[in-house]
C-alpha positions in Angstrom: 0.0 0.0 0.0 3.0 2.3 0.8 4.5 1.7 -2.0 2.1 2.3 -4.6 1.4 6.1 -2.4 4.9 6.1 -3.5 4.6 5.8 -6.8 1.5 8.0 -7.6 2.0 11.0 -4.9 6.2 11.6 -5.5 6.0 12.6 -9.3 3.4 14.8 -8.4 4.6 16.3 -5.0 7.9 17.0 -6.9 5.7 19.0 -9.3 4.4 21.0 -6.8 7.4 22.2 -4.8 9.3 22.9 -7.9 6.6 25.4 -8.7 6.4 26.6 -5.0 9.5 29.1 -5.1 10.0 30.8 -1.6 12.6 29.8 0.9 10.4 28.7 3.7 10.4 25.7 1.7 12.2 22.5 2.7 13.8 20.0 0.5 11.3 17.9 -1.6 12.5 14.4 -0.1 12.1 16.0 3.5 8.4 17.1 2.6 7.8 13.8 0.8 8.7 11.8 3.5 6.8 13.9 6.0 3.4 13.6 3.3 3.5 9.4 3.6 4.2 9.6 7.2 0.7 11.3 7.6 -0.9 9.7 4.7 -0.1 6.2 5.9 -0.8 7.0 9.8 -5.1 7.7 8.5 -4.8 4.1 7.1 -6.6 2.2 10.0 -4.9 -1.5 11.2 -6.9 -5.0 10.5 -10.2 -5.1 12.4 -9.8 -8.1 14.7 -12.8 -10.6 13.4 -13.6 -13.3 15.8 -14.6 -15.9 13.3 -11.1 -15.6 11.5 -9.2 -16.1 14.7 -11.2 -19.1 15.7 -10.2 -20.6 12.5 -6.7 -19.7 12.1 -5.4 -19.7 16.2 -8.1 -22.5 17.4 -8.7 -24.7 15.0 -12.3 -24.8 14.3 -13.8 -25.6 10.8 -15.6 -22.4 9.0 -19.0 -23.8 10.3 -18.0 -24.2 13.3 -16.1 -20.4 14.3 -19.3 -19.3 12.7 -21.9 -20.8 15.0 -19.4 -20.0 17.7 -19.0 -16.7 16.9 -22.1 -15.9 17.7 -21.6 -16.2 21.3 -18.2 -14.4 21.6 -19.1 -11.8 19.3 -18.1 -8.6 21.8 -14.4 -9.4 21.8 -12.7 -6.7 20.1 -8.9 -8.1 20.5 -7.2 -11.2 20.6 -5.2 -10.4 23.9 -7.7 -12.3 26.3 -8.3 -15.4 24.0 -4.7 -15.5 23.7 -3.9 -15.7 27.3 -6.2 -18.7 27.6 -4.7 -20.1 24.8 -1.2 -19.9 25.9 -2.6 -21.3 29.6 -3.8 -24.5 27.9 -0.7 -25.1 26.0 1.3 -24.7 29.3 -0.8 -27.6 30.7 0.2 -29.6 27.3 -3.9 -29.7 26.5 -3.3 -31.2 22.2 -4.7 -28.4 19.8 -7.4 -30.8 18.9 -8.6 -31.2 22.5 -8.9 -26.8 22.5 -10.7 -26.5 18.9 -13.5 -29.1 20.5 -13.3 -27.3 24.0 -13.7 -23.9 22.3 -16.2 -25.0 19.9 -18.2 -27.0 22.6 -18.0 -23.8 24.7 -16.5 -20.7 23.5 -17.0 -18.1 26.3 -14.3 -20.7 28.0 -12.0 -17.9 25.6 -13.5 -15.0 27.9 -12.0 -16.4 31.0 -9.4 -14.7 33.4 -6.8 -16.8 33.8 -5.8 -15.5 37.0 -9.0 -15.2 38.4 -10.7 -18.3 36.8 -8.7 -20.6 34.9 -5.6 -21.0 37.6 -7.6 -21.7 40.6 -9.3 -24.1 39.1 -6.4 -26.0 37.9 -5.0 -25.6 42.0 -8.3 -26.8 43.5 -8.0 -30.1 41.2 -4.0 -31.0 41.9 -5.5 -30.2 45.9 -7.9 -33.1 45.0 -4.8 -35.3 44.1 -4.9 -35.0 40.0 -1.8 -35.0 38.4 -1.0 -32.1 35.6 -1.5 -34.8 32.8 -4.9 -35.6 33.8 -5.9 -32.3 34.5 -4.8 -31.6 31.1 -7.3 -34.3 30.0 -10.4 -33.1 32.2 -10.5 -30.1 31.2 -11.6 -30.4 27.3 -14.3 -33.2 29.0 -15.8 -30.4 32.2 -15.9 -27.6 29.4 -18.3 -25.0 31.0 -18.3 -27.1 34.5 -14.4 -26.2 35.0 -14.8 -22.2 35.0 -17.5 -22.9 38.0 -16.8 -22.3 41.5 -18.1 -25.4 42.3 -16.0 -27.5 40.5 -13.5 -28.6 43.7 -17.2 -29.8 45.6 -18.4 -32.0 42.4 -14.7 -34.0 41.6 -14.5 -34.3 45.3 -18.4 -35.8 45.1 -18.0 -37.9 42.2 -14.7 -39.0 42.7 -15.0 -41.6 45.0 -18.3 -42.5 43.6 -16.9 -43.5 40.2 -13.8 -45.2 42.0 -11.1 -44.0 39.7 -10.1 -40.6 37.6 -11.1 -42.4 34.2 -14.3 -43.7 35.3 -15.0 -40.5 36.1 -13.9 -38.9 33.0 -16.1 -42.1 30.6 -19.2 -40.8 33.0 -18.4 -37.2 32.1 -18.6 -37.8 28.6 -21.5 -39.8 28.5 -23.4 -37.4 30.5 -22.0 -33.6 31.4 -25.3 -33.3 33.6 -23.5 -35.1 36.6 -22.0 -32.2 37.2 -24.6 -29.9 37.3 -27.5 -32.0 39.2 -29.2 -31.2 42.6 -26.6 -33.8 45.0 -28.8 -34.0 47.6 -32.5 -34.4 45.7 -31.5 -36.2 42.8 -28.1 -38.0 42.6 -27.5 -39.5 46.2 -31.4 -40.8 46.1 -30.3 -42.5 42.6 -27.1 -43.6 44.4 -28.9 -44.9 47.4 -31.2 -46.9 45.5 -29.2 -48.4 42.8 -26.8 -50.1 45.9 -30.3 -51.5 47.3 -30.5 -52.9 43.6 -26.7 -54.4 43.9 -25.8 -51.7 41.2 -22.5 -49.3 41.5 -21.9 -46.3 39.8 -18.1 -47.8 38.5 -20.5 -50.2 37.4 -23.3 -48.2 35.3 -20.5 -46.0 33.9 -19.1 -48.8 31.1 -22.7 -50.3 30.4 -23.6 -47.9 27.8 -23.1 -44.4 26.7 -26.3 -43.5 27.9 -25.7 -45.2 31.6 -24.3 -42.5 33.5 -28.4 -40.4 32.9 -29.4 -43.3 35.4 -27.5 -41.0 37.8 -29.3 -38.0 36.9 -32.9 -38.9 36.1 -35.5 -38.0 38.4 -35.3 -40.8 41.1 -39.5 -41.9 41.0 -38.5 -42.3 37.1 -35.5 -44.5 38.3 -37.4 -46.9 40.6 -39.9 -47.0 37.3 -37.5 -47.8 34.9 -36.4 -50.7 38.1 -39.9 -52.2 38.6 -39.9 -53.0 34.9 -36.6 -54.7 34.9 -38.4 -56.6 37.2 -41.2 -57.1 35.3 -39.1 -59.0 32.6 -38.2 -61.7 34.6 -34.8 -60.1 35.4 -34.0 -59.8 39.1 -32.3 -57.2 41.2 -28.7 -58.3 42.2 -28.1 -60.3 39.4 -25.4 -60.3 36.4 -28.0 -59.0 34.2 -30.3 -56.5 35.6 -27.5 -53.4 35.2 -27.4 -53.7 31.5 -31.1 -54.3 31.4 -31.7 -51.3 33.7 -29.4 -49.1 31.6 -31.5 -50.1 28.2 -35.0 -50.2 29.7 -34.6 -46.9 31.4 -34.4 -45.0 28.3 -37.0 -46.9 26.0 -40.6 -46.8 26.1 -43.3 -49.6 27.3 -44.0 -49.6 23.6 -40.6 -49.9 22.1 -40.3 -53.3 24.3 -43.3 -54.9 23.8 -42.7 -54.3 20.2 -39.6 -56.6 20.1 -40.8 -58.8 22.4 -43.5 -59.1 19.9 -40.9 -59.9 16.8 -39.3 -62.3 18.6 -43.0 -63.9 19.1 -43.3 -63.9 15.3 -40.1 -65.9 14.6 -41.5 -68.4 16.7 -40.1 -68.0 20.1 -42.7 -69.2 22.9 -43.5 -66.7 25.7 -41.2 -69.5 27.3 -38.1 -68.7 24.8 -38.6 -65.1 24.8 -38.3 -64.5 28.8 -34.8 -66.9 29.1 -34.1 -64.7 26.0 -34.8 -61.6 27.7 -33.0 -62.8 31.0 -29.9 -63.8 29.7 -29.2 -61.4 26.8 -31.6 -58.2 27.8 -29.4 -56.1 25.0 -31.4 -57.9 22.5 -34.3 -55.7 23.2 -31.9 -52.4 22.0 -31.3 -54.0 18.8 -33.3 -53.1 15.8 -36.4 -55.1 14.5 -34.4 -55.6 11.0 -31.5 -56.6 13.0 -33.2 -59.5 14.9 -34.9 -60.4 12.3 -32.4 -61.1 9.7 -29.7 -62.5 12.2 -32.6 -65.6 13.7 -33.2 -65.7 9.9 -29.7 -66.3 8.9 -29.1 -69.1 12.3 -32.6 -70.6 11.0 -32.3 -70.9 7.2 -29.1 -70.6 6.0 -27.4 -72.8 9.1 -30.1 -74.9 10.3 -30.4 -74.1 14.0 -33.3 -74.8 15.5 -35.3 -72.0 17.9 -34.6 -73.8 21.3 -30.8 -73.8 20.7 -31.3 -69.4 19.9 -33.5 -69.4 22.7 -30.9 -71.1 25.3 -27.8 -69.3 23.5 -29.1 -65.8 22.7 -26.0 -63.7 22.3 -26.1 -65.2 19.0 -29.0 -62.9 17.9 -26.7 -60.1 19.1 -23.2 -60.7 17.0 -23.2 -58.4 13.8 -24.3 -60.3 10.5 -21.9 -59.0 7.8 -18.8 -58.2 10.3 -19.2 -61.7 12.2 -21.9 -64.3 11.0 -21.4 -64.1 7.2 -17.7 -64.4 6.9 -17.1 -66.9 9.3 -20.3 -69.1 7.5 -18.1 -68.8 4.9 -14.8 -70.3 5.9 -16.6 -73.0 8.5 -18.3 -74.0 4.9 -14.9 -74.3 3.2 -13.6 -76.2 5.9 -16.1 -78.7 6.1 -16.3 -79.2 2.5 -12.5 -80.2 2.5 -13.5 -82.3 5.6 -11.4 -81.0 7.4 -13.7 -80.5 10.4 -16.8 -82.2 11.7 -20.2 -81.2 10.5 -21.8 -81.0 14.0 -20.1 -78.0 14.6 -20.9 -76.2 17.4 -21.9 -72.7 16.3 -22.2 -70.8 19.6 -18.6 -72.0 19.7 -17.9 -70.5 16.3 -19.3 -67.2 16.7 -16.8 -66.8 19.7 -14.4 -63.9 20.0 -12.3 -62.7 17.1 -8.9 -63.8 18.5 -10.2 -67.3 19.6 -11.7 -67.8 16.3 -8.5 -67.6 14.3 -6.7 -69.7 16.5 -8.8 -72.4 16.6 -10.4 -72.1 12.5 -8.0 -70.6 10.7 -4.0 -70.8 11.9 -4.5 -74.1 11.6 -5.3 -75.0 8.4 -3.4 -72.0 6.5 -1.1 -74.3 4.9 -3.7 -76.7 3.8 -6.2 -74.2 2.6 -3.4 -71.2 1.4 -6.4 -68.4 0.5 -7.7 -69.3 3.9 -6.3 -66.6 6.3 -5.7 -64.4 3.2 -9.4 -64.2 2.3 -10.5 -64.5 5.6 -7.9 -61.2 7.0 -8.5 -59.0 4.6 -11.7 -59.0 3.0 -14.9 -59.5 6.1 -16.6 -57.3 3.6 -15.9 -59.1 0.6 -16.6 -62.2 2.0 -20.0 -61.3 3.3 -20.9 -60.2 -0.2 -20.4 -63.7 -1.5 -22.7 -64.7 1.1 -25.1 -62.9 0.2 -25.1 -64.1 -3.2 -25.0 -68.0 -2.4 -28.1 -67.3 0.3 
């Protein structure tokens, strides 16, 4: 910009003093350089634009610093986002973990650092975290970290959850733990789900919806427990926390309707309740799901509904991932004879380690496309499948 002043204003500013006689005037390059000093001081600096530094100094997509934006919109300089910037760097916090901490909450860039941000970061090494996992909370807490609160609810949950990462997967799943009613909502929940032989620890790793048991309305709670009950599935046993954390969160209708699809493949009121007791998680799958998958162990490998009905974690194993392919090679295998046609099937659709180990290390050398087409194409495999059913 200076330059080109440069090149337009001097051939014309030296026409002008050299018909400008008197001596009160100075030399033209003395009065030239005085002209673009003043011309280029009314040429105002770069606006700061919020959306452009969330881009280019956090991270965020274009979508994203524009929905952001929004909320930050009366900053007018980059000095206090840049403090909190260079405060989550000097507790090593990845540039990914800021651009979804920012985007998640982006008045977290408003924050005093001193007055905020650092006393936080005190209260939690009080509490006995260590930098690296304070580092780690803090994208997770978002909004919960700037509140004054924050030393009260780790030191809460803390011991409820039984461990810093427990914590942290509850977190995630549900941020709400952190801002519900202690004494009205969450130690009622607490209270009752250790008269149903339930833990937190526990209900964290069910599901990602788990951790809400902590924060629902307690009547709804002991609801969502009475029709556990209702199934068939009993308090204190192996299977009433998973069935607890699935039933909680799905309507009356939802579960009579695949109860009732089960009841249409054949299974007696009988197979459907051991069904329901043992494997519970069949009731979040999808009607399609169950459907094809007792279709497939039906038609296509001859099992008969009691054997489902006493096994049912075979309705739950994925049918082009797991079931297809493995069909597959168990059929290649037993057309080379090389093992016995009463194969065990529950045995087969075991875990994927166990699998190879036992169907397909050892016949690699006999059957060299074996592991090869078994390894690297699940999908491909499954497509045959598909074809020869």
């Amino acid at each position: 910009m200076i330059r080109q002043l440069r090149q337009r204003i001097f051939p014309l500013v030296l026409h002008s003093l050299s018909r400008a006689p008197g001596p009160h005037i100075s030399s033209p390059l003395v009065s030239l350089r005085s002209y673009l000093s003043t011309t280029a001081s009314t040429i105002s600096p770069k606006p700061f634009v919020v959306e452009d530094y969330l881009v280019a100094t956090c991270g965020l997509s274009r979508a994203q610093a524009l929905k952001a934006s929004k909320k930050i919109s009366h900053l007018k300089s980059p000095s206090k986002p840049d403090a909190v910037l260079a405060f989550l760097a000097g507790l090593g916090i990845p540039r990914a973990d800021v651009a979804r901490l920012v985007a998640g909450d982006p008045r977290f860039l408003c924050a005093r650092v001193e007055r905020t941000l650092a006393p936080r970061v005190a209260e939690l090494s009080d509490l006995g975290l260590s930098r690296s996992e304070i580092a780690r909370f803090i994208p997770v807490a978002i909004y919960s970290f700037r509140r004054c609160s924050l030393s009260r609810t780790v030191n809460f949950w803390l011991p409820v959850f039984g461990s810093f990462d427990k914590l942290l997967g509850g977190l995630r799943n549900n941020a709400g733990i952190f801002s519900v009613d202690f004494e009205n909502v969450a130690k009622p929940n607490l209270d009752f789900l250790q008269q149903c032989g339930v833990s937190a620890c526990e209900i964290a790793g069910a599901n990602v919806y788990s951790s809400r048991l902590l924060t629902m309305k307690p009547d709804c709670l002991r609801e969502a427990a009475k029709r556990v009950e209702e199934l068939g599935i009993k308090r204190n046993s192996p299977m009433f926390r998973y069935a607890l954390c699935l039933v909680a969160f799905m309507s009356k209708q939802d579960v009579a309707k695949k109860i009732g699809v089960l009841k249409t493949l054949g299974f007696s009121q009988h197979h459907v309740s051991k069904i329901v007791r043992k494997a519970p998680l069949v009731l979040g799958a999808s009607e399609d799901r169950i459907r094809r998958v007792v279709d497939f162990w039906m038609r296509d490998v001859g099992l008969e509904l009691q054997y489902i009905a006493q096994r049912p974690a075979l309705i739950m194993y994925s049918l082009e991932r797991r079931l297809l392919p493995r069909h597959r090679l168990l059929n290649v295998l037993r057309a080379k004879r090389l093992r016995n046609l009463e194969l065990n099937y529950y045995t087969a659709a075991m875990g994927e380690k166990t699998f190879v180990e036992k169907f397909v290390t050892p016949y690699k050398d006999i059957v060299p496309s074996l592991a090869e087409d078994y390894g690297s194409g699940h999908s491909s495999m499954s497509g045959l499948l598909v074809k020869e059913c």
